[in-house]
C-alpha positions as CSV (number, residue, x, y, z in Angstrom):
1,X,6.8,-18.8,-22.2
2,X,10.1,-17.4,-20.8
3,X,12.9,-20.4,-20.5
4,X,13.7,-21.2,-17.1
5,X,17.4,-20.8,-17.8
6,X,16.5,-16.5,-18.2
7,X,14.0,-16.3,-15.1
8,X,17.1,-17.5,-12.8
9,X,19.2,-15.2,-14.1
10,X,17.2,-12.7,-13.5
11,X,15.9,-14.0,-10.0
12,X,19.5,-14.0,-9.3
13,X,20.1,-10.0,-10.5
14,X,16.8,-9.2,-8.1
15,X,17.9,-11.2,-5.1
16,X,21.6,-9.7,-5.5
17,X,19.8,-6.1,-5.7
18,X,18.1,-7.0,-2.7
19,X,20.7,-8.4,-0.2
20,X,23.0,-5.4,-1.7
21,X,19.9,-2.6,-1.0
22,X,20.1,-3.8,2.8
23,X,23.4,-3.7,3.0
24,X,23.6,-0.2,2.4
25,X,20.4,1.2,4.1
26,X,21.8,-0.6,7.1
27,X,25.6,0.9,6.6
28,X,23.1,4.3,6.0
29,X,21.4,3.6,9.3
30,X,24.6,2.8,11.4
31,X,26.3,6.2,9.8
32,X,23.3,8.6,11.2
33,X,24.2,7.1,14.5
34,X,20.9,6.6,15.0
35,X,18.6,3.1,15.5
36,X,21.6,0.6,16.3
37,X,18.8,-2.0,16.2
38,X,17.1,-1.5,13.1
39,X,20.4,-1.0,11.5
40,X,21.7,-4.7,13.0
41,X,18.1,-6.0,11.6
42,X,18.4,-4.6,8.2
43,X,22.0,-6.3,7.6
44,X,19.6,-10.2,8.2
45,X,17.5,-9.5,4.9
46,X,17.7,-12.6,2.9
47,X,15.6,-14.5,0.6
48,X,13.9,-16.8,3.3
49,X,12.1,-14.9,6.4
50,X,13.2,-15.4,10.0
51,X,12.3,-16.0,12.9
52,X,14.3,-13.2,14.7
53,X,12.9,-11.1,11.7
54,X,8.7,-12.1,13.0
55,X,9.9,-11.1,16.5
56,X,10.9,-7.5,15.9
57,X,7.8,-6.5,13.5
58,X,6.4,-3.5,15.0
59,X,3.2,-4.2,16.7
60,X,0.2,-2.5,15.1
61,X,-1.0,0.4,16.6
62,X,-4.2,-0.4,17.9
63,X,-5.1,-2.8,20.8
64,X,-7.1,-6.1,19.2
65,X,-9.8,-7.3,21.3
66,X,-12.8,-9.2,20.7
67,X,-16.3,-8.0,20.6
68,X,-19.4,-7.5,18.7
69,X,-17.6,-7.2,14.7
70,X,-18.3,-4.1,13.0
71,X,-20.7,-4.5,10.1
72,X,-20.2,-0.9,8.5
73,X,-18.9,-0.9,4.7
74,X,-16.0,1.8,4.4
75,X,-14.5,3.8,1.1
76,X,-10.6,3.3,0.5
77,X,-9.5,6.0,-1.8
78,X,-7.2,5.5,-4.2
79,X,-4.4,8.2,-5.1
80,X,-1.1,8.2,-6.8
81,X,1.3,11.4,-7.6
82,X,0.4,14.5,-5.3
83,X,1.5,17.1,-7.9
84,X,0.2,19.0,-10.8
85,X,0.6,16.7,-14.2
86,X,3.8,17.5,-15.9
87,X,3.5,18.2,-20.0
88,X,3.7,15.2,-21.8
89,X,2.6,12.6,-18.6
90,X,1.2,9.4,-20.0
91,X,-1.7,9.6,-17.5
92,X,-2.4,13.0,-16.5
93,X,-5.4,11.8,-14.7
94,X,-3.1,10.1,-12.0
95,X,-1.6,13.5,-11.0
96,X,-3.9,15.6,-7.9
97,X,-1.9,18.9,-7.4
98,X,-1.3,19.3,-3.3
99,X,-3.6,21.8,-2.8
100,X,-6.2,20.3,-5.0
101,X,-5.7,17.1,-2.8
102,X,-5.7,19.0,0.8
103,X,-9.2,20.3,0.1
104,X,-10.2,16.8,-0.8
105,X,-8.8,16.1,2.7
106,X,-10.8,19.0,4.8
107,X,-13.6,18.0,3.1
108,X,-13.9,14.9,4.2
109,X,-13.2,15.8,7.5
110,X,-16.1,18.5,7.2
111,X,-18.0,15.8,6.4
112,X,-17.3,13.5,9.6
113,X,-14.8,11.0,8.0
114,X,-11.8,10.0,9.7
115,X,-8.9,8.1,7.8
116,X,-8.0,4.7,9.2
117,X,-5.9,2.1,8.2
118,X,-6.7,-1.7,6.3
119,X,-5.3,-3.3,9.2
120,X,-8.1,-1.3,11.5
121,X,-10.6,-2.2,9.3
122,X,-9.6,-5.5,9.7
123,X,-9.6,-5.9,13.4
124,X,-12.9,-4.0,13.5
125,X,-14.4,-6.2,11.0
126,X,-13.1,-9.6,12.5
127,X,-12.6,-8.7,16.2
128,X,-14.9,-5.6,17.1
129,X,-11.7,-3.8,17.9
130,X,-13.6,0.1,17.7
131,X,-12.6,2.5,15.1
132,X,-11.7,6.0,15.5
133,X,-14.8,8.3,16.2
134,X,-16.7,9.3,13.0
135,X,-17.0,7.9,9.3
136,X,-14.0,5.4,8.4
137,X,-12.7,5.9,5.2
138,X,-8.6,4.5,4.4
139,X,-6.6,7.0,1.9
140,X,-3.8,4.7,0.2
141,X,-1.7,5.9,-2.1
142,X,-0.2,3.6,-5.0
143,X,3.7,2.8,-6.2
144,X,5.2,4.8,-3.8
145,X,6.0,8.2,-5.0
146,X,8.3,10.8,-3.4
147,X,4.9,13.3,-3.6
148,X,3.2,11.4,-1.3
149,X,5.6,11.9,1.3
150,X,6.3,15.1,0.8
151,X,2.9,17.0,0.5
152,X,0.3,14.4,1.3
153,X,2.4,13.1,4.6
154,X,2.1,16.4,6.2
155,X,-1.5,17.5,5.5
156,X,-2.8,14.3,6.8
157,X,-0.7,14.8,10.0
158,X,-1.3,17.6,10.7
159,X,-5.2,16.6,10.9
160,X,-4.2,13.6,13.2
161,X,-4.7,11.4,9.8
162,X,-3.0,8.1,8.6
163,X,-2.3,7.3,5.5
164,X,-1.8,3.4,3.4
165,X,1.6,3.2,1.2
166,X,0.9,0.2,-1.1
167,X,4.7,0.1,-1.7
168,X,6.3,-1.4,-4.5
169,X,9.9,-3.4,-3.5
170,X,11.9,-2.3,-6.5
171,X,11.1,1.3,-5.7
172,X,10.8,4.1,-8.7
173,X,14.1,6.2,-9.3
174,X,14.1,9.4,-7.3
175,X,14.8,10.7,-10.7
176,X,11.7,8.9,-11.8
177,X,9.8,10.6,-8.2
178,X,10.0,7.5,-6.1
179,X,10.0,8.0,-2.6
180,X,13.5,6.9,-0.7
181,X,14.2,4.5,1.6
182,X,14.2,6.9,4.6
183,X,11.2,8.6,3.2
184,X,9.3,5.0,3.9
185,X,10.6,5.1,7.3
186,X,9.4,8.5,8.0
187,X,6.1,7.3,6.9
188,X,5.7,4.3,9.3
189,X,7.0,6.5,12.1
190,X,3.9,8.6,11.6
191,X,1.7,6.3,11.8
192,X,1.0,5.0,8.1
193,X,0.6,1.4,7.2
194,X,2.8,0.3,4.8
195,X,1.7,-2.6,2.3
196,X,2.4,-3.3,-1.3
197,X,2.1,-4.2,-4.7
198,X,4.8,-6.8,-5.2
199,X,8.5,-6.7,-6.6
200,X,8.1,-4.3,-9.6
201,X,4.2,-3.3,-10.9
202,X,4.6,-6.4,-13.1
203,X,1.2,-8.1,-15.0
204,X,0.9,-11.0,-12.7
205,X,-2.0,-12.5,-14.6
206,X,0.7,-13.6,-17.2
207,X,3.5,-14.8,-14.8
208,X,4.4,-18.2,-14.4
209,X,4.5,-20.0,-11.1
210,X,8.1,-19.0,-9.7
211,X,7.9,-15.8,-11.3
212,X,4.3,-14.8,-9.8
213,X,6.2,-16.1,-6.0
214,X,8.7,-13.7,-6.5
215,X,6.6,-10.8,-6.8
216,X,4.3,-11.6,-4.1
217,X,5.4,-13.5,-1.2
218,X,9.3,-13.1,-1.7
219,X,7.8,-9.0,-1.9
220,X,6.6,-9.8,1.0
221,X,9.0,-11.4,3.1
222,X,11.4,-8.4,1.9
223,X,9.4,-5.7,3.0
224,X,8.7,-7.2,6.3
225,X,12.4,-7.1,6.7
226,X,13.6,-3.8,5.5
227,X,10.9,-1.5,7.3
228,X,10.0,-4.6,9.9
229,X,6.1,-4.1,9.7
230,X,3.5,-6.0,9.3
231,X,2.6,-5.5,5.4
232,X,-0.5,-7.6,5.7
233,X,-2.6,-6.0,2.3
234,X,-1.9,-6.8,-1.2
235,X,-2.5,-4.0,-4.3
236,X,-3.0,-5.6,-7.4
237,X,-1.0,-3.8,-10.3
238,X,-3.3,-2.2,-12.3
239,X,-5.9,-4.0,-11.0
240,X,-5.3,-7.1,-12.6
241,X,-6.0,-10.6,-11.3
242,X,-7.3,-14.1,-11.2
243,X,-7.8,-16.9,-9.3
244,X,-4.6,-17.8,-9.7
245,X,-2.8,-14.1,-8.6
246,X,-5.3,-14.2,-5.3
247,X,-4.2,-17.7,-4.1
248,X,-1.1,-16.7,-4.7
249,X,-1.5,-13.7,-2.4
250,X,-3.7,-15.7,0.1
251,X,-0.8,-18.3,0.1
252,X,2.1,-15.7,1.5
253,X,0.1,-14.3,4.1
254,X,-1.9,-11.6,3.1
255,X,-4.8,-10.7,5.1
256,X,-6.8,-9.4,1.8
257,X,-6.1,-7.4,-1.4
258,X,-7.4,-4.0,-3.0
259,X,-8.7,-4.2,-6.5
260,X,-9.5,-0.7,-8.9
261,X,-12.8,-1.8,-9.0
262,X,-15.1,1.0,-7.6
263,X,-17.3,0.4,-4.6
264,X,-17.2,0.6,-0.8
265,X,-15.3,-2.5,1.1
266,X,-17.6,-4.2,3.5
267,X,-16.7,-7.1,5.9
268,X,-19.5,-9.5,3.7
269,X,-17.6,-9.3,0.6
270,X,-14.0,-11.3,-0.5
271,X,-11.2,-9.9,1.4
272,X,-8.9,-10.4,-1.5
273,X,-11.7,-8.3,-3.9
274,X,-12.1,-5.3,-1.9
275,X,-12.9,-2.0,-4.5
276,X,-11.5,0.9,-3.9
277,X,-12.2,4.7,-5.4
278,X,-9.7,6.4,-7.8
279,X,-9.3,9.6,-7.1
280,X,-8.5,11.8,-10.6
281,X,-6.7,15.2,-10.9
282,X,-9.1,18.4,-11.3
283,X,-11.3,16.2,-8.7
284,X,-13.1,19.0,-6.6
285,X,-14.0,18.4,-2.9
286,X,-17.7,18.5,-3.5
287,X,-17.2,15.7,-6.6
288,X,-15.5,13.7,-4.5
289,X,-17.8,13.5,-1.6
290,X,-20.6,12.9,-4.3
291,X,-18.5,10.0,-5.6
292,X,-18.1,8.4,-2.5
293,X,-21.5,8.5,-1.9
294,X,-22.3,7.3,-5.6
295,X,-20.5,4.3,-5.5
296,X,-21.6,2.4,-2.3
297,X,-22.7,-0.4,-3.2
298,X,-22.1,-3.4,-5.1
299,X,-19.8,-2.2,-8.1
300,X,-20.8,-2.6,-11.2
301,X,-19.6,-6.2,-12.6
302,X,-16.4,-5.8,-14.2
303,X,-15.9,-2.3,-13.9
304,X,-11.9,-1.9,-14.2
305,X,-10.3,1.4,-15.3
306,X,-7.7,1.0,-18.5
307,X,-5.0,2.1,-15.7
308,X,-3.2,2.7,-12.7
């Protein structure tokens, strides 16, 4: 058990990093001469959410109405670094190479999918709002690397496609591949939904109370702030939860969560268990489409993968 003296120091370090980040994207913002208001927004990001904060999230970017709810289950990919796997990388299996994944992409469209986002699903699901013509399917993308920007952002638009940013708030180095501030923005303002995975990738099976706050609804109410969007989905790190970790994410807010477990997400099942596909490097269009198809359905109980 960590004392309680060390978590606040360190609480205190994160919360410092964090008022200091908004600081300077907002002195970033206000030096571009560009978005006076998001700029005078950023500069309010503190440790409690408010209300002015609520009132300027942008709007999602669908129209919610009620009607008959959609009943159709629907595959959420899962992908992570969009280049070829580097010598030596840990998990080689995480990397698809752009090309590699833009196939995947015209494949899927060949096939009559069209990408959507959680929160569409959502509002299908719950309030009949309709989906875009043809076979939903949501392509999110994990930890928020630079990659995903920079080749997967522009194949998707350029096929009128959306993408899912399951962000995490401490960001990866640029030296590391994490994607930049701006980079997020640029994102949003095509049309992606931006969500996350908490403060840092930590195991938050093993955190204690305050600490397992922190990296969910604090990550939340940051996130909100920074980017002001909705950020109504939780990722689990790795995949791992419990009962615990999900009323923890039900307690902040979260509209549901997305697990590693494989298996299509359907409207009957627990929002804050939805499965989700990993898709592997050397993945070729044809697998993939045979995966999707493989794994609708009930998953099989327990099925995790060792990581992600």
């Amino acid at each position: 058990m960590r004392s309680e003296a060390r978590y606040r120091r360190r609480r205190r370090t994160a919360l410092g990093a964090t008022v200091m980040l908004a600081g300077a994207i907002a002195a970033a913002v206000a030096l571009s001469g560009g978005g006076g208001g998001a700029a005078a927004s950023t500069t309010r990001t503190t440790t409690t959410q408010t209300s002015a904060t609520h009132a300027a999230l942008a709007p999602h970017a669908h129209v919610v109405r009620d009607g008959p709810r959609g009943t159709e289950s629907v595959p959420i990919l899962m992908y992570h670094v969009i280049l070829p796997p580097p010598p030596g990388a840990p998990y080689p299996g995480l990397y698809v190479p752009p090309a590699e994944f833009a196939a995947q992409m015209h494949a899927l469209a060949a096939a009559g999918y069209h990408a959507v986002t959680m929160n569409e699903v959502w509002d299908n699901w719950h309030h009949g709002t309709p989906l875009p013509k043809g076979k939903p399917i949501v392509i999110s993308f994990d930890n928020g690397y630079e990659s995903q920007w920079r080749e997967a952002l522009p194949v998707l638009r350029a096929m009128g496609w959306v993408g899912v940013e399951n962000l995490q708030l401490s960001g990866l180095p640029p030296s590391q591949g994490g994607i930049t501030h701006s980079e997020v923005r640029a994102l949003i303002r095509a049309g992606w939904e931006i969500d996350t995975q908490g403060w840092n990738h930590a195991d938050l099976v093993t955190l204690d109370a305050a600490e397992l706050e922190f990296q969910v609804a604090h990550a939340r109410k940051v996130i909100r702030a920074l980017y002001h969007v909705h950020a109504d989905w939780f990722c689990y790190p790795s995949g791992d939860y419990d009962a615990t970790v999900i009323e923890a994410v039900r307690a902040a807010g979260f509209r549901g969560s997305t697990t590693v477990v494989p298996g299509w997400a359907s409207p009957t099942e627990d929002p804050y268990r939805l499965p989700r596909l990993r898709v592997l490097s050397g993945t070729s269009p044809l697998t993939l489409l045979s995966e999707i198809a493989g794994i609708r359905g009930d998953a099989p109980p327990g099925a995790q993968y060792t990581y992600g």
